[in-house]
Wavefront OBJ file of the C-alpha trace (Angstrom):
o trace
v 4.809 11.585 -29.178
v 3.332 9.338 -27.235
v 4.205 8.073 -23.724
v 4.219 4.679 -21.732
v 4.804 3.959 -18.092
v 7.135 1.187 -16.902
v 6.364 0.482 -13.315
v 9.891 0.015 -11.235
v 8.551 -0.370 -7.988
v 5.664 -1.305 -5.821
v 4.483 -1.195 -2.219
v 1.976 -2.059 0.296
v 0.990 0.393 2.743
v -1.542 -0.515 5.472
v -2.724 2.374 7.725
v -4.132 1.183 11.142
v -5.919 3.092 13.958
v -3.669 4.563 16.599
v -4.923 5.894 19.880
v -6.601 9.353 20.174
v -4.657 11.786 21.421
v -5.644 15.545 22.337
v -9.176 14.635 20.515
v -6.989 13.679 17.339
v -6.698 10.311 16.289
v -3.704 8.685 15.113
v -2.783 6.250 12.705
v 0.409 3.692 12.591
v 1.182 2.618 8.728
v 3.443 -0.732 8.122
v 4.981 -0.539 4.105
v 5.987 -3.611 2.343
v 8.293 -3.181 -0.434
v 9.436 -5.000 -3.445
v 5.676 -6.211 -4.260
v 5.520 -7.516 -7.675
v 4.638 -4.963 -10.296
v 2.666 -7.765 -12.001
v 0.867 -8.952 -8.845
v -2.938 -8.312 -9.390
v -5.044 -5.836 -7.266
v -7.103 -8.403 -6.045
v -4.219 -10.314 -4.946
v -2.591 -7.704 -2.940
v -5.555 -6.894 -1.087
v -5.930 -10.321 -0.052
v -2.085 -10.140 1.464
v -2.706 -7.391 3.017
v -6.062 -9.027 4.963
v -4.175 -11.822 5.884
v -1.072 -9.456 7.300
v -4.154 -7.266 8.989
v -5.451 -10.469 10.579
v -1.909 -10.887 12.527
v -2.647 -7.341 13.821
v -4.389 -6.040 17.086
v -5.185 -2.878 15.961
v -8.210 -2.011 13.333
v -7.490 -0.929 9.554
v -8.060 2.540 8.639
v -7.035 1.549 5.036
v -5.211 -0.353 2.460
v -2.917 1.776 -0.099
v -0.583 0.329 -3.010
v 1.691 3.117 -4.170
v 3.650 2.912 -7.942
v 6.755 4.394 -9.155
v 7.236 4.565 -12.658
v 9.483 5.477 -15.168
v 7.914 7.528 -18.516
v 9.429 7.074 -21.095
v 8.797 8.189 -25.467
v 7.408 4.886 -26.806
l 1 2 3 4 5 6 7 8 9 10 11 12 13 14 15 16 17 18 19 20 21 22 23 24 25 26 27 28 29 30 31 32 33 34 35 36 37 38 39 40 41 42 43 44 45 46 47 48 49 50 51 52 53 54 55 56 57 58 59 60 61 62 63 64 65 66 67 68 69 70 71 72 73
């Protein structure tokens, strides 16, 4: 049987540089939910430069996590 994905939810997760501590560095992450499951790539990347431009601190990275259903089609 064969099996599709229907995305329920989306998010936006930006990782920034902390301080070091101990030698280690750390990292601070900001999530945005309820992004728009049909929102292009592209288009949340751009969001998320313009959010990182408010900031102080550097990006580390940029992250978009899915949860989906699977379901028989």
């Amino acid at each position: 049987m064969a099996v599709s994905a229907n995305v329920k939810n989306v998010k936006l997760q930006i990782k920034y540089l902390g301080e070091v501590k101990d030698g280690k560095q750390t990292y601070i992450s900001k999530t945005y939910n309820k992004v728009k499951p049909e929102v292009a790539d592209q288009d949340i990347y751009d969001a998320a430069g313009i959010i990182a431009g408010l900031q102080t601190k550097e990006v580390f990275s940029i992250n978009k996590a899915e949860d989906s259903e699977l379901v028989e089609a």
